[in-house]
Backbone as numpy.savetxt, mean C-alpha at the origin, in Angstrom:
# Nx Ny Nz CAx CAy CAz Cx Cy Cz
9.91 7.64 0.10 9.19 6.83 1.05 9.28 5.38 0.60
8.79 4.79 1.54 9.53 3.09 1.35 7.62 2.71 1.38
7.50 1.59 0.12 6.08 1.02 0.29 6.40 -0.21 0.15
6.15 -0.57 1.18 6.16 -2.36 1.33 5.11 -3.20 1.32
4.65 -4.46 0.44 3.98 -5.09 0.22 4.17 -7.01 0.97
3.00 -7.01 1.07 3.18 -8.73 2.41 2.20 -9.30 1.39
2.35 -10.44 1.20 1.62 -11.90 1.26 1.59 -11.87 -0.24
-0.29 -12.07 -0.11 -0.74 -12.03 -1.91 -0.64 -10.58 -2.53
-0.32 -9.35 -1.93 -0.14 -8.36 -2.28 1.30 -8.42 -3.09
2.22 -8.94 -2.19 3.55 -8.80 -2.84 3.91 -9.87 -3.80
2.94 -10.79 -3.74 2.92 -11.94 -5.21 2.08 -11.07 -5.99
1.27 -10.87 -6.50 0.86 -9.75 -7.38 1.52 -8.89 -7.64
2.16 -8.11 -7.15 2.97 -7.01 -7.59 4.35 -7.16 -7.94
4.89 -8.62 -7.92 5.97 -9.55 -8.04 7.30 -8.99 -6.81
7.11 -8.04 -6.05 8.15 -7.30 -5.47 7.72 -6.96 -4.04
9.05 -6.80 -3.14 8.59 -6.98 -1.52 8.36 -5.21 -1.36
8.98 -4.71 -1.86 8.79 -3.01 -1.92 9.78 -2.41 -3.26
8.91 -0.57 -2.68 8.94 0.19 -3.68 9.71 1.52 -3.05
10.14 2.27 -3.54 10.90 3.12 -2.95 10.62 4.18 -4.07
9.93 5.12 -3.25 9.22 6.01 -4.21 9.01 7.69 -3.77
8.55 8.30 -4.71 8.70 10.23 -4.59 7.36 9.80 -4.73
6.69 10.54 -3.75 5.16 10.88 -4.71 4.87 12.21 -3.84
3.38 12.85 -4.60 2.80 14.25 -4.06 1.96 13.53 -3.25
1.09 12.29 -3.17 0.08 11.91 -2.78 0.27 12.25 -1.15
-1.64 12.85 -1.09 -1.18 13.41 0.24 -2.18 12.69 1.47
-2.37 11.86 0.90 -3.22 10.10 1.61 -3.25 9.06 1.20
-3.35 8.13 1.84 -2.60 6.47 1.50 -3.63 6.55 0.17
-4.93 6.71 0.35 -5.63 6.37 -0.85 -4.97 7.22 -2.04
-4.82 8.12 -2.15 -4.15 9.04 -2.94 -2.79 8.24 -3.95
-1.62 7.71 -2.79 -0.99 6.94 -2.69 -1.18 5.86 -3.92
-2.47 4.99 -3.46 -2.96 4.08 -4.09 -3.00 4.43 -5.89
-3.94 5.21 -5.59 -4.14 5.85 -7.17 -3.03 6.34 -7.66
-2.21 6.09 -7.43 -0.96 6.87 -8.55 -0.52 5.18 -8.75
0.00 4.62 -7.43 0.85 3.01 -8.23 -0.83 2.26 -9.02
-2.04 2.17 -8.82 -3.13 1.17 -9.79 -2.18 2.18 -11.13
-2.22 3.50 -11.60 -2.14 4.01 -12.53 -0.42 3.32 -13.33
0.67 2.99 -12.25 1.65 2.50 -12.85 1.93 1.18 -14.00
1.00 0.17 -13.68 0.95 -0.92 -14.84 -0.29 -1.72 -14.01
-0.19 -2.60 -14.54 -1.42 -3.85 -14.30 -1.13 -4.34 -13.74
-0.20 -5.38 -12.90 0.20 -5.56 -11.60 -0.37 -5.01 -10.46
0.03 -3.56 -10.73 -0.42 -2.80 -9.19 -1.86 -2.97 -9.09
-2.58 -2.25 -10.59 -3.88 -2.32 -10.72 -4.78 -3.48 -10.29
-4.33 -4.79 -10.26 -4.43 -5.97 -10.03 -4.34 -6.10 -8.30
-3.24 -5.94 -7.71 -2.59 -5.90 -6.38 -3.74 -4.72 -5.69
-4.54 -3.48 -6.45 -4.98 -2.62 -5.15 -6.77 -2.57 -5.55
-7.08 -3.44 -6.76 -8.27 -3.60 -7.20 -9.43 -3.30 -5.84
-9.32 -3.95 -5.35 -10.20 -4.01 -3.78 -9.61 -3.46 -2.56
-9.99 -2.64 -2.60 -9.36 -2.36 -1.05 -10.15 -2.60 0.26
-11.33 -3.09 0.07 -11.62 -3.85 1.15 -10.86 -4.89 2.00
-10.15 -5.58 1.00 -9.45 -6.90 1.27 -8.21 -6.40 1.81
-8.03 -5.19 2.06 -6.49 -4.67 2.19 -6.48 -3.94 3.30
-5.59 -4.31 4.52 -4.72 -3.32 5.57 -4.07 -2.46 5.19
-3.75 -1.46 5.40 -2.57 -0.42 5.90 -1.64 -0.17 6.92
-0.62 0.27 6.95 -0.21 0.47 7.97 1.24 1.78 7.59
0.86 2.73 8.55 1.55 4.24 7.75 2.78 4.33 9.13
3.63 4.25 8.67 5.27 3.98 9.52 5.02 3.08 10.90
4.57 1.91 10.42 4.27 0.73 11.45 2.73 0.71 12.48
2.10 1.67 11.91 1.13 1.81 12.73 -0.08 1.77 11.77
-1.18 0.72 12.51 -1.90 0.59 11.74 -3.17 1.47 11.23
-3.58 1.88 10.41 -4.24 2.80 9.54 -5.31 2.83 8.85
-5.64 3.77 8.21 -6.86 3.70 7.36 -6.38 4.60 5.78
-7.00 4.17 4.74 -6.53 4.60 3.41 -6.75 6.39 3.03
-7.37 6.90 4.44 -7.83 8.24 4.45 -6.63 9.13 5.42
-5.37 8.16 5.66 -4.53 8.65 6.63 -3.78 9.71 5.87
-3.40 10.83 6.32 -2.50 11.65 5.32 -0.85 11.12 5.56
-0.02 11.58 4.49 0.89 10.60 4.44 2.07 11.99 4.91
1.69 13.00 5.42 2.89 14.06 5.58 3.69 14.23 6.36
5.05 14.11 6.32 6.33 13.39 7.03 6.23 11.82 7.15
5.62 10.84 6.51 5.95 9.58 6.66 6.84 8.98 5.77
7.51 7.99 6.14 8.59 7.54 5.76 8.45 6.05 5.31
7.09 5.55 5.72 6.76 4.21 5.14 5.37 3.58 5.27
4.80 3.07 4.57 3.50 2.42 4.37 3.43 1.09 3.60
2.82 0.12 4.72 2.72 -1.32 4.31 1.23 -1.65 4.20
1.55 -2.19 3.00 -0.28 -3.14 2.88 0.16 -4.84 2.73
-0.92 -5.03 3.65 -1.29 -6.30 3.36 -2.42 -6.60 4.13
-2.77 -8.05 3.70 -4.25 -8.62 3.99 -4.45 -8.71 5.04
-5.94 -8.62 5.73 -5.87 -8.66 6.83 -5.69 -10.24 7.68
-5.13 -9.96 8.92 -4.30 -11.29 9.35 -5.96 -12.16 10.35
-5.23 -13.36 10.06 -6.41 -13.81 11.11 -5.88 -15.13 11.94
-6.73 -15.22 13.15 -5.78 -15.84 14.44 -6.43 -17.29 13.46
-5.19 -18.32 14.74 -5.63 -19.78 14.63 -4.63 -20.72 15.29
């Protein structure tokens, strides 16, 4: 699965995506395995308040199950102006 990171997410984590195997069987799930990869991530998913989802372009919640998806993007949430 392809995890792609936007804005201050992907400056924290120094990288635009990740291309990854996992068992995780919800975005939050998801989450907890990359905080567990180094301090970066841990840094990048500290709050997830501050954080969107979005599970193969559609936007989401961190309780979404991830089975047959092929991609999940976080980033902050956007605001008009």
């Amino acid at each position: 699965m392809d995890v792609l990171y936007f804005a201050w997410v992907r400056e924290r984590i120094g990288r635009p995506k990740d291309r990854i195997e996992t068992q995780a069987a919800t975005v939050r799930d998801l989450v907890e395995e990359l905080r567990a990869r180094e301090e970066r991530y841990a840094a990048a998913f500290e709050d997830l308040s501050a954080l969107r989802v979005a599970v193969d372009q559609e936007l989401s919640d961190f309780d979404a199950s991830l089975a047959g998806v092929r991609e999940v993007a976080f980033f902050p949430p956007m605001t008009g102006g």
